[in-house]
LOZA-854473 format. One line per 3 residues: number of its first residue (from 1); their letters; for each residue x, y, z of N, C-alpha, C, O. Coordinates in steps of 0.2 Angstrom, whole numbers, plus 5000, padded with zeros to 4 digits. Layout:
BEGIN
NUM = a = X:Y:Z:X:Y:Z:X:Y:Z:X:Y:Z  ...
# end
This chain:
BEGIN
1 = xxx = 5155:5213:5253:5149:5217:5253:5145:5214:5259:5143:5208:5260  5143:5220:5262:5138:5218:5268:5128:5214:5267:5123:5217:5268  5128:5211:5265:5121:5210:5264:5115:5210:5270:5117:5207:5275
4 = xxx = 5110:5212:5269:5105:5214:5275:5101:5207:5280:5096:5205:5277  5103:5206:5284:5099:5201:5286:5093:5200:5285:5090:5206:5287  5087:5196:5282:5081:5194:5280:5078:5194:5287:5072:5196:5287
7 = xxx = 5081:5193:5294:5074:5192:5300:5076:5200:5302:5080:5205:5302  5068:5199:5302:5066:5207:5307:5067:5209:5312:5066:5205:5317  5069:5213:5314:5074:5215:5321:5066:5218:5324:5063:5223:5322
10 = xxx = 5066:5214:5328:5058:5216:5333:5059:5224:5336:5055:5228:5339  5066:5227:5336:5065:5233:5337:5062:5237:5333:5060:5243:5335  5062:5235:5327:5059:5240:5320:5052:5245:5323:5049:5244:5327
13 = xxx = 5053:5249:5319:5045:5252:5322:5039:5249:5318:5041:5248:5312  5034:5248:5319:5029:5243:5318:5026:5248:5311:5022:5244:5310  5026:5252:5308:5024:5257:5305:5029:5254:5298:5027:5254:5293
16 = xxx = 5035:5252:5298:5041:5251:5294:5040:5244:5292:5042:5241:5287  5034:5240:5297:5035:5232:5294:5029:5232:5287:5025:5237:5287  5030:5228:5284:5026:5226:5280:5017:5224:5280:5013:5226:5276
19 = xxx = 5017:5221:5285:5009:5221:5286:5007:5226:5294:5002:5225:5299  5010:5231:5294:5007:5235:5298:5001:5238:5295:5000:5240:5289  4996:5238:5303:4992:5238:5303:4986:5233:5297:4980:5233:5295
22 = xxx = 4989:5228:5295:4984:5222:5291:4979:5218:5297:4982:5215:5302  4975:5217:5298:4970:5211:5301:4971:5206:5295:4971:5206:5289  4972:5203:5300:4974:5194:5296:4970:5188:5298:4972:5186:5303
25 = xxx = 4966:5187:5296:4960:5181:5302:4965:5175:5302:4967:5173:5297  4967:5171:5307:4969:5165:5307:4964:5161:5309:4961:5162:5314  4964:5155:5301:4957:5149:5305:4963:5144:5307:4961:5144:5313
28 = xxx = 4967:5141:5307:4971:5136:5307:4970:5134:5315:4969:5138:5319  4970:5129:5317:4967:5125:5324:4973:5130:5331:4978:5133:5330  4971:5129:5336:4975:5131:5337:4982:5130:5339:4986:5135:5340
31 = xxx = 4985:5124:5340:4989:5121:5340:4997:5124:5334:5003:5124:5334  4992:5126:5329:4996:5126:5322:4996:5136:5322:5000:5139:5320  4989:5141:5326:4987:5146:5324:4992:5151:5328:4992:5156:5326
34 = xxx = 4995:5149:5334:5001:5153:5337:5007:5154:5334:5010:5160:5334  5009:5148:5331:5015:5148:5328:5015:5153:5320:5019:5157:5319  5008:5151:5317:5008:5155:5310:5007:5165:5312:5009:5170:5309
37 = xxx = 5003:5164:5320:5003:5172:5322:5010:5174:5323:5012:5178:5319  5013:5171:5327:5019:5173:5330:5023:5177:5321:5025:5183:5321  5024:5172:5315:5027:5175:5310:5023:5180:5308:5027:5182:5303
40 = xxx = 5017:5184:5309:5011:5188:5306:5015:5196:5311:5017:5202:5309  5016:5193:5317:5017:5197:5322:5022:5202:5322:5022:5208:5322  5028:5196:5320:5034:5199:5317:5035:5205:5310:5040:5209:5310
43 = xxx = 5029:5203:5306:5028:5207:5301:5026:5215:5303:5027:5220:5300  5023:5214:5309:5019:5220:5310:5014:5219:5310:5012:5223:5314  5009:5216:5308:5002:5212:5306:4997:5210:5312:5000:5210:5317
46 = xxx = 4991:5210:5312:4988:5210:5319:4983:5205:5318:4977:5206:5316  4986:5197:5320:4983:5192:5321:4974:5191:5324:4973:5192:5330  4968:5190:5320:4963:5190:5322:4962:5181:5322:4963:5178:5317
49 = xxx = 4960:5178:5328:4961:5172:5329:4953:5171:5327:4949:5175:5328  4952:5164:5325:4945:5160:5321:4948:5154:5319:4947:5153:5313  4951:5151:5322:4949:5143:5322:4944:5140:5319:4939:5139:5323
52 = xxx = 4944:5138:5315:4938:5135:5309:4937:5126:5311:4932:5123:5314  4943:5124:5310:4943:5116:5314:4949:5116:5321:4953:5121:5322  4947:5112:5325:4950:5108:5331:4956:5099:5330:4955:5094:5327
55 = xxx = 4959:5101:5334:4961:5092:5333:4961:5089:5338:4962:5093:5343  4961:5085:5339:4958:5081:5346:4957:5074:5346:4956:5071:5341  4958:5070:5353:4957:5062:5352:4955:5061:5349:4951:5065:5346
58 = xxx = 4956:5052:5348:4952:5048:5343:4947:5047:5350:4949:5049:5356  4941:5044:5349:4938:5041:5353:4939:5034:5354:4938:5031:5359  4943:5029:5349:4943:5024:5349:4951:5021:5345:4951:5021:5339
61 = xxx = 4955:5019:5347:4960:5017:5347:4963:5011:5346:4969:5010:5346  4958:5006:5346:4960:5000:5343:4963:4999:5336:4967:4994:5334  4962:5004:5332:4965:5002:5326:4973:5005:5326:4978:5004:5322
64 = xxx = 4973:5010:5330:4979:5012:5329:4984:5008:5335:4990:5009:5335  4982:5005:5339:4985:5003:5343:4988:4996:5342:4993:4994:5345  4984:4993:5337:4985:4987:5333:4992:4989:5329:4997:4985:5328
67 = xxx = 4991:4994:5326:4998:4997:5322:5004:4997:5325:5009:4994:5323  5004:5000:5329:5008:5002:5334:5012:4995:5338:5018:4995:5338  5008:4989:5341:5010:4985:5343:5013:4980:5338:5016:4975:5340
70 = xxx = 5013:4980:5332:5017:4979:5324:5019:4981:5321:5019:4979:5316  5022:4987:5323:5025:4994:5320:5028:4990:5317:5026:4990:5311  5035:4984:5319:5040:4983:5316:5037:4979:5309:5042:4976:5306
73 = xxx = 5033:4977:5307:5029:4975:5300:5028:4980:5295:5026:4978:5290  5031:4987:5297:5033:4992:5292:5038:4996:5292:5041:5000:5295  5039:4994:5284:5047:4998:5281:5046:5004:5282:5050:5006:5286
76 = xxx = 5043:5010:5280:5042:5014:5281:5034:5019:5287:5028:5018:5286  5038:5023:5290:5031:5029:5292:5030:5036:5289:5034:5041:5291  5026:5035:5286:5025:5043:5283:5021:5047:5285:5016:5046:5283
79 = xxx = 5023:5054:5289:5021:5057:5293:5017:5064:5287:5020:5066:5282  5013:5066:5289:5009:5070:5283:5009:5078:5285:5008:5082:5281  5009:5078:5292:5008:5082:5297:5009:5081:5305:5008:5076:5308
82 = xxx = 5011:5088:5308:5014:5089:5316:5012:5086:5319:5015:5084:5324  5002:5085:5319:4997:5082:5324:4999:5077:5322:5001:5074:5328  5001:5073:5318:4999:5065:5315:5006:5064:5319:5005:5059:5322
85 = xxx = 5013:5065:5321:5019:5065:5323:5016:5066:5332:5015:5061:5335  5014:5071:5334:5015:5073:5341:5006:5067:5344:5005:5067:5350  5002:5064:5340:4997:5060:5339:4998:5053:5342:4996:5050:5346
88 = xxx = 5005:5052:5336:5006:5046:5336:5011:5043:5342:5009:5038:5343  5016:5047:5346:5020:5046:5350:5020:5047:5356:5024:5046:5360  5014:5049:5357:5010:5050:5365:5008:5045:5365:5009:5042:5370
91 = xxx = 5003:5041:5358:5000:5035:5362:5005:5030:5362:5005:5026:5366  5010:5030:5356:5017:5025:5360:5016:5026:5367:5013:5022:5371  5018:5030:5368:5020:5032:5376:5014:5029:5380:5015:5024:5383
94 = xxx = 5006:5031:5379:5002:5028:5383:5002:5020:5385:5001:5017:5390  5005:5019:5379:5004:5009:5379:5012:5005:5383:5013:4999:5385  5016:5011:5384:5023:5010:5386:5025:5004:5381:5026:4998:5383
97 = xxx = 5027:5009:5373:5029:5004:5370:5037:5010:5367:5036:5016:5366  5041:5007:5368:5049:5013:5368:5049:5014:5361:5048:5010:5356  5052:5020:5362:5052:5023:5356:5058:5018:5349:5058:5019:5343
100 = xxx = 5061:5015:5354:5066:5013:5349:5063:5007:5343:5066:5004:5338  5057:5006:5345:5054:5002:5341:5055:5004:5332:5056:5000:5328  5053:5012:5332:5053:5013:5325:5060:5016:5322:5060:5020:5317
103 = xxx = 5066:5012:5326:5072:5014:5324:5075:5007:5318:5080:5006:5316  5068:5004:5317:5070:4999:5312:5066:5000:5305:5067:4998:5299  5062:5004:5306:5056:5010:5299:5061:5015:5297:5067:5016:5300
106 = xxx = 5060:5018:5293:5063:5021:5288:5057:5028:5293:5053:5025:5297  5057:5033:5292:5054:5038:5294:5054:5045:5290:5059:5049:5291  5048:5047:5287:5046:5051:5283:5042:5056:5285:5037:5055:5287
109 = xxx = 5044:5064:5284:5039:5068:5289:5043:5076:5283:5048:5076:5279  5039:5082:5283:5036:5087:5280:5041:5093:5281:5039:5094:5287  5044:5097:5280:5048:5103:5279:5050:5101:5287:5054:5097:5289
112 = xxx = 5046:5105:5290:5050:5108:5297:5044:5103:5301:5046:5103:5307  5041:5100:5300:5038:5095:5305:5042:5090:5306:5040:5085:5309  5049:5089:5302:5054:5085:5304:5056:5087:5311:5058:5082:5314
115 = xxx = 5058:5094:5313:5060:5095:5320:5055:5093:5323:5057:5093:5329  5050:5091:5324:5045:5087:5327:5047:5080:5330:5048:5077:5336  5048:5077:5323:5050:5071:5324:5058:5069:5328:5059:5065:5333
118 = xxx = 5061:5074:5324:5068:5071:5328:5069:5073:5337:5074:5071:5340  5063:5076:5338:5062:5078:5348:5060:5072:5349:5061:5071:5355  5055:5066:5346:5052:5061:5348:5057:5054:5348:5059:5050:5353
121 = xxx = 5059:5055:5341:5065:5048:5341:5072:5050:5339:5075:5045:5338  5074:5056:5338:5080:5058:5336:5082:5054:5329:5087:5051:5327  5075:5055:5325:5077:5051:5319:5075:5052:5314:5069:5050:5314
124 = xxx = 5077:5055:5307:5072:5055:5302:5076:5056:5294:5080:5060:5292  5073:5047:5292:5075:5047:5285:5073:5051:5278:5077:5051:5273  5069:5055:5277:5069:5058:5271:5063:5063:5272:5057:5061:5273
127 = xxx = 5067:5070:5271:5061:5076:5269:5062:5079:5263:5067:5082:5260  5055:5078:5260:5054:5076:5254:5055:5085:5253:5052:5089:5256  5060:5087:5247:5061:5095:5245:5056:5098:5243:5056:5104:5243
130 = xxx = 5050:5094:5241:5044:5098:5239:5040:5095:5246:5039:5089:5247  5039:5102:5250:5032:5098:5258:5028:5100:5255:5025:5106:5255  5025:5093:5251:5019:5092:5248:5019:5083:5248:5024:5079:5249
133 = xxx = 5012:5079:5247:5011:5073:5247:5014:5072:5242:5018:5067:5243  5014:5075:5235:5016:5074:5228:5023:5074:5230:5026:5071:5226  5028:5078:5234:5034:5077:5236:5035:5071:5241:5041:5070:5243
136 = xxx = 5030:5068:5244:5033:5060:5246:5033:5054:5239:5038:5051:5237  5027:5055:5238:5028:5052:5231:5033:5050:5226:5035:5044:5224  5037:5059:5224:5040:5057:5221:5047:5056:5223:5051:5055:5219
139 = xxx = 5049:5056:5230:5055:5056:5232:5056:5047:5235:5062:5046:5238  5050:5043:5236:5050:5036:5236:5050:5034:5231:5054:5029:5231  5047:5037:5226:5050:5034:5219:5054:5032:5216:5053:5027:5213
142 = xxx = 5059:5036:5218:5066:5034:5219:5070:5029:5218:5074:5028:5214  5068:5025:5225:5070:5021:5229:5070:5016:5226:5065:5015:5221  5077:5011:5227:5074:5005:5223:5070:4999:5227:5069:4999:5233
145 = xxx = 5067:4995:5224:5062:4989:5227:5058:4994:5232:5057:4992:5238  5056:4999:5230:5051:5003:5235:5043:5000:5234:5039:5001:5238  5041:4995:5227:5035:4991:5226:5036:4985:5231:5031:4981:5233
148 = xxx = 5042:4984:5234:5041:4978:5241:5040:4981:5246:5041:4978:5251  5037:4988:5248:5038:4991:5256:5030:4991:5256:5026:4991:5252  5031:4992:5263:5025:4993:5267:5025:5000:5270:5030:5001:5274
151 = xxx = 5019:5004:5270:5021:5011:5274:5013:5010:5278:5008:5008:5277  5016:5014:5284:5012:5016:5289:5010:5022:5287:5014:5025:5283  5004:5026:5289:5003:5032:5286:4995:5034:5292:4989:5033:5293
154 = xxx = 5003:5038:5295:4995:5039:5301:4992:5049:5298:4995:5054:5296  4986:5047:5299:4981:5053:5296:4977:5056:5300:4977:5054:5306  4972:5062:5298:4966:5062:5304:4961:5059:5302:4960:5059:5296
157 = xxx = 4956:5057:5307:4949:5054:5306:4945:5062:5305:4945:5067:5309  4942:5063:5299:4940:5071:5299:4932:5067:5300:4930:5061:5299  4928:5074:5304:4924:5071:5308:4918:5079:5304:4920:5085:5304
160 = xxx = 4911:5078:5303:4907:5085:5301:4908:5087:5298:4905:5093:5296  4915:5083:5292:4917:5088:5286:4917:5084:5281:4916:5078:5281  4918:5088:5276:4920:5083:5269:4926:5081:5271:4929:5084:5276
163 = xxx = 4930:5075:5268:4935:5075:5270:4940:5077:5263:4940:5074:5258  4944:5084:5265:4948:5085:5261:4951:5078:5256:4951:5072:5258  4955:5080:5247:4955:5074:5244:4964:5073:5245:4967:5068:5242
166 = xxx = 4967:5077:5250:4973:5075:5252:4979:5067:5253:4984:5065:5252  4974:5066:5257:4975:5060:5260:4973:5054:5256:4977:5049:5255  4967:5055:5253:4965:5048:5247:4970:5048:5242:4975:5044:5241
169 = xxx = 4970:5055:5238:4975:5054:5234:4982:5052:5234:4984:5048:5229  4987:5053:5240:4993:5051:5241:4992:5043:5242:4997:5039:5240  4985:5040:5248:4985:5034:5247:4985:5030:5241:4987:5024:5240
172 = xxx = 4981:5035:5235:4979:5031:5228:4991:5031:5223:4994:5027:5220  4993:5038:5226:4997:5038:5222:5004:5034:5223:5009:5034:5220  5001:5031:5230:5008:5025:5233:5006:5021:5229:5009:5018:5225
175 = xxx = 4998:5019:5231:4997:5011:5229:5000:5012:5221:5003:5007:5220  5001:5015:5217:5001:5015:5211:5009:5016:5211:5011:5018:5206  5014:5015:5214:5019:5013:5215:5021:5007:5217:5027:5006:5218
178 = xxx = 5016:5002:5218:5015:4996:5220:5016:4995:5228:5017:4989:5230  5015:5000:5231:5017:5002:5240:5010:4998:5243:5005:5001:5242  5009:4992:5246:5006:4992:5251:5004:4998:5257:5008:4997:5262
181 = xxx = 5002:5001:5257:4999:5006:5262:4994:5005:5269:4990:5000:5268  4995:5007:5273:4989:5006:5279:4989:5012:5281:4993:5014:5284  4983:5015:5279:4982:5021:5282:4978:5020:5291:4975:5015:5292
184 = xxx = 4980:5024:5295:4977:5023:5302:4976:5029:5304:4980:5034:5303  4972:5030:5308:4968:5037:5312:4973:5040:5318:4973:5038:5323  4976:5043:5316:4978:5044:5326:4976:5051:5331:4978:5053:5336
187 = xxx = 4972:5054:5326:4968:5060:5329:4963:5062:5324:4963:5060:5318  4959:5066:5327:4952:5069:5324:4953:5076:5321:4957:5080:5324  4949:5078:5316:4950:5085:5313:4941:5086:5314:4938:5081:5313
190 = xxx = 4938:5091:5317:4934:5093:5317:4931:5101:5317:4933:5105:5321  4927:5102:5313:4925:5107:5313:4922:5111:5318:4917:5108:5320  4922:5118:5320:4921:5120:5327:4913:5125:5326:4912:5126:5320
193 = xxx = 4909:5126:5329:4904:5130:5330:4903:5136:5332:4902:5139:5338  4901:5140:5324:4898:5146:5321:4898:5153:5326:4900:5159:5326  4895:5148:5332:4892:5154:5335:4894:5156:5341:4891:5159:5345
196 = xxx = 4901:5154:5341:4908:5157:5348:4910:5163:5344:4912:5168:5347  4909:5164:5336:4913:5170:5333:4910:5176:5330:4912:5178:5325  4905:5178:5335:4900:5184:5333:4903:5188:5331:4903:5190:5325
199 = xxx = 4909:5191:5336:4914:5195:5335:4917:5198:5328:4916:5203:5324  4919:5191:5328:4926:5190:5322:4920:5189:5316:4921:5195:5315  4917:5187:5312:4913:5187:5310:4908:5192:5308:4905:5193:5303
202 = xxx = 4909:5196:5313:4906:5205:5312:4910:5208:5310:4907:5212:5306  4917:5208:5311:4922:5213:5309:4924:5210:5300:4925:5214:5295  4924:5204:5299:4924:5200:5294:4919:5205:5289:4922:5208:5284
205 = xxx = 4912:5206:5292:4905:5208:5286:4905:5215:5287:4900:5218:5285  4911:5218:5291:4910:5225:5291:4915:5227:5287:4915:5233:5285  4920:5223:5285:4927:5227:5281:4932:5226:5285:4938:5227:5283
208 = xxx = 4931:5223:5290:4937:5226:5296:4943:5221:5294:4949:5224:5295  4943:5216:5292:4947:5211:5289:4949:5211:5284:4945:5209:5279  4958:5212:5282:4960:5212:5277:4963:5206:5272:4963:5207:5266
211 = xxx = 4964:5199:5277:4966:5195:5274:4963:5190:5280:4962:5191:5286  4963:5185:5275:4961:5177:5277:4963:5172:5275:4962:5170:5269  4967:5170:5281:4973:5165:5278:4971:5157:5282:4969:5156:5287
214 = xxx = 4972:5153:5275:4970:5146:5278:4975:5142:5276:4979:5143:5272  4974:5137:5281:4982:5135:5280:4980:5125:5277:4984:5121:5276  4975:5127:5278:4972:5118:5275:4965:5119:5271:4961:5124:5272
217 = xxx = 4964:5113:5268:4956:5111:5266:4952:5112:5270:4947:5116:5270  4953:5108:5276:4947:5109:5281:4946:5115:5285:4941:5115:5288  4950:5118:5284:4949:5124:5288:4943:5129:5282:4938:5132:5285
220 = xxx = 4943:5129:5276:4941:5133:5272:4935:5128:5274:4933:5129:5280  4933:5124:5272:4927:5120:5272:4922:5121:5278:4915:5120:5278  4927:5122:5284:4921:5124:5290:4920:5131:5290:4914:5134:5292
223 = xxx = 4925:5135:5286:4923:5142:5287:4919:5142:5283:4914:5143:5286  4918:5141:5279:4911:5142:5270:4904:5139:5275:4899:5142:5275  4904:5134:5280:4898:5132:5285:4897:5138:5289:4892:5140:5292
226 = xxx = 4901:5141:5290:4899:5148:5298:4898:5155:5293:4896:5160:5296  4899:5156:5286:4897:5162:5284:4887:5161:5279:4885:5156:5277  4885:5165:5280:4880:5164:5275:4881:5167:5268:4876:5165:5265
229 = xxx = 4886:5169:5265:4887:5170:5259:4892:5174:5258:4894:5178:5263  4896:5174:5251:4902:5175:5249:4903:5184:5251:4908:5186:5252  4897:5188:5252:4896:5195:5253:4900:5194:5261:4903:5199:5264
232 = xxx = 4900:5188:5262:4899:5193:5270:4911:5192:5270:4915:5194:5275  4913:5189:5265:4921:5190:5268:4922:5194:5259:4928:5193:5258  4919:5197:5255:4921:5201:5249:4924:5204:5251:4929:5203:5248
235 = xxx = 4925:5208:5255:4930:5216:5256:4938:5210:5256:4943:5213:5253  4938:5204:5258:4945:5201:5261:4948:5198:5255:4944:5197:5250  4955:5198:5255:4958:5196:5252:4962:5188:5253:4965:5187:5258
238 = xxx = 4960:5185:5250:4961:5177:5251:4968:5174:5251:4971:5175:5246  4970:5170:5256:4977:5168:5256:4978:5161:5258:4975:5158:5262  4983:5159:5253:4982:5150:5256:4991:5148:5255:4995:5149:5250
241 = xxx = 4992:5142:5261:4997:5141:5263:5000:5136:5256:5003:5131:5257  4999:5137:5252:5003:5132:5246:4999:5132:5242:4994:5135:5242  5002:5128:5236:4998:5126:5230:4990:5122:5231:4985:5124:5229
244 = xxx = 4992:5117:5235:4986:5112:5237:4980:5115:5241:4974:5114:5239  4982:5118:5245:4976:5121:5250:4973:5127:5242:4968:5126:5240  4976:5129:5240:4975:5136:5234:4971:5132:5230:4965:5134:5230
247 = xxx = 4973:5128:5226:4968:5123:5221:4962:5121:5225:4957:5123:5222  4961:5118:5231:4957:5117:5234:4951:5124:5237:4945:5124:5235  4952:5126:5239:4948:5135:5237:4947:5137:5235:4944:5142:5236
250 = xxx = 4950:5134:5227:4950:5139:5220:4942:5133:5219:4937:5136:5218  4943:5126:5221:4935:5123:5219:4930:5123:5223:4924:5121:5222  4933:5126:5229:4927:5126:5233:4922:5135:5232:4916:5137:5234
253 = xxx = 4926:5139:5228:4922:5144:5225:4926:5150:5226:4925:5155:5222  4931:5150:5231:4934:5158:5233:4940:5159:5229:4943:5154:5227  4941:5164:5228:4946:5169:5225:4953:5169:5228:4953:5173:5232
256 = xxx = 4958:5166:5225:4963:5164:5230:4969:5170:5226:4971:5169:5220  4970:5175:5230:4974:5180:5230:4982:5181:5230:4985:5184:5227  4985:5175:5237:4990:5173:5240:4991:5167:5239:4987:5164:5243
259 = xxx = 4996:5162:5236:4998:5159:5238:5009:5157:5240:5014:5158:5236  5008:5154:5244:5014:5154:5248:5018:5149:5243:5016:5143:5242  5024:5151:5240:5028:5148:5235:5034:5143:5241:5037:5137:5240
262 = xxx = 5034:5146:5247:5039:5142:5252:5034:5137:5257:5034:5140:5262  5032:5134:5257:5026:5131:5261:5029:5126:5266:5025:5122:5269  5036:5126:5267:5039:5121:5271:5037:5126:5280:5039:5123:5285
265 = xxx = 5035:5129:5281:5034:5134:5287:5032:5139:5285:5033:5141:5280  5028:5141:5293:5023:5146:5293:5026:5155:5293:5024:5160:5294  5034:5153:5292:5037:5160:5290:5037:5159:5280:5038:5163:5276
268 = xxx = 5035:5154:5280:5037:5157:5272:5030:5161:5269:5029:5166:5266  5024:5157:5272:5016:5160:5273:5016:5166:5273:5015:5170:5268  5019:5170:5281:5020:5177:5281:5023:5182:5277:5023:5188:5277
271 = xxx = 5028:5177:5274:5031:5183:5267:5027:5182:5263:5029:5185:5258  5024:5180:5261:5019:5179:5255:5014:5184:5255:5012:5187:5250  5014:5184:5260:5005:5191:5263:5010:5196:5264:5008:5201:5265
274 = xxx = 5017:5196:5265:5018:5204:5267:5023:5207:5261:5025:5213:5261  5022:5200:5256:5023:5204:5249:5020:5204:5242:5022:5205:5236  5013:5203:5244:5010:5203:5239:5005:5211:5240:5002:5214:5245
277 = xxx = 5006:5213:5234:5002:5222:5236:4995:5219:5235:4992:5217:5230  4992:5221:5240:4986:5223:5242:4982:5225:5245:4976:5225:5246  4987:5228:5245:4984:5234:5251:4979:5239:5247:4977:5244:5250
# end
């Protein structure tokens, strides 16, 4: 029996896909915000761009460089995120230290930001089946004499914001594995300013936006600083890339409507929104 292929054939008529005619605000930086469009697009869906935070150099790199130049003093690197992967191997590259250095590390990285890592070192020991902290966690668990390892664990230096509890947490929940950890900076999460998105922000407190999709903590956290109150995104229906980002907007106050059961990539996001009825 034939069964129907799941990818959308872009010839579809746009009227047929699922989020025709939806506005969809994307805050995700923009780095991360083409790629989650590009699956919105494909729905049919008509990407409204709002980058809420930016990622960007460290200003100072002494501590990360310090890392790097004793990489081999750690068993394992745990990759939390794409910027933290494409962050870290550039400034390799800046200090002309070869890649082959961390082919003696064990190497740890998230759903599909493994294809990241394997373009930089063609390497990667374990993607944890839940792309979640809580799924590094327990899949080191595992391991035996994993209370003798050492893990590198590059993060962003978040910068105007609260610092989401993502990262503390996983640092609290290795140590409690007996994991030495070293957390290190190797780029900036910051929040962007208010007053580039008159526009988008208008169409927001007019109705005109149907969905608001966030793909992190920090992103909800800068957009709650650029609205003046809850009235002004009521009409939108709230969407968030996983459990984590979802619990975390659920305490920062908003009403989380969508959340994405497949969180390994930004096509499992876009089925989440193009099958949940809310229209």
């Amino acid at each position: 029996m034939h069964t129907q292929s799941k990818e959308i054939n872009l010839l579809t008529p746009s009227r047929e896909l699922p989020l025709y005619g939806k506005r969809i605000l994307v805050t995700a930086p923009r780095n991360y915000a083409y790629r989650l469009s590009e699956q919105i697009i494909k729905q049919g869906g008509l990407p409204v761009f709002m980058p809420t935070i930016e990622t960007c150099y460290l200003s100072n790199y002494n501590k990360l460089d310090t890392a790097l130049i004793h990489i081999e003093e750690f068993d394992w690197i745990v990759f939390t995120s794409r910027n933290g992967i494409t962050a870290f191997f550039h400034r390799m590259n800046d200090l002309n230290i070869p890649v082959s250095v961390v082919q003696k590390c064990q190497l740890c990285a998230l759903g599909k930001d493994a294809e990241s890592l394997l373009s930089f070192c063609g390497k990667v020991d374990l993607i944890p089946t839940e792309s979640s902290p809580a799924g590094i966690v327990a899949e080191l668990a595992k391991l035996p004499h994993i209370h003798e390892k050492k893990v590198l664990l590059p993060a962003p230096e978040v910068v105007g914001l609260p610092e989401p509890d993502v990262v503390p947490n996983l640092i609290t929940d290795l140590q409690k594995l007996g994991i030495e950890v070293t957390r290190v900076s190797t780029y900036i999460t910051q929040g962007l300013d208010a007053s580039i998105y008159g526009v988008e922000l208008n169409l927001m407190r007019q109705g005109m936006i149907d969905v608001i999709a966030f793909s992190s903590t920090a992103e909800v956290e800068s957009f709650l600083k650029m609205v003046n109150s809850p009235s002004d995104y009521e009409h939108c229906v709230i969407a968030c890339f996983g459990p984590y980002t979802a619990a975390n907007t659920q305490k920062l106050g908003m009403n989380v409507s969508i959340v994405s059961k497949d969180y390994s990539s930004f096509q499992g996001f876009a089925d989440a929104m193009s099958t949940t009825g809310y229209a």
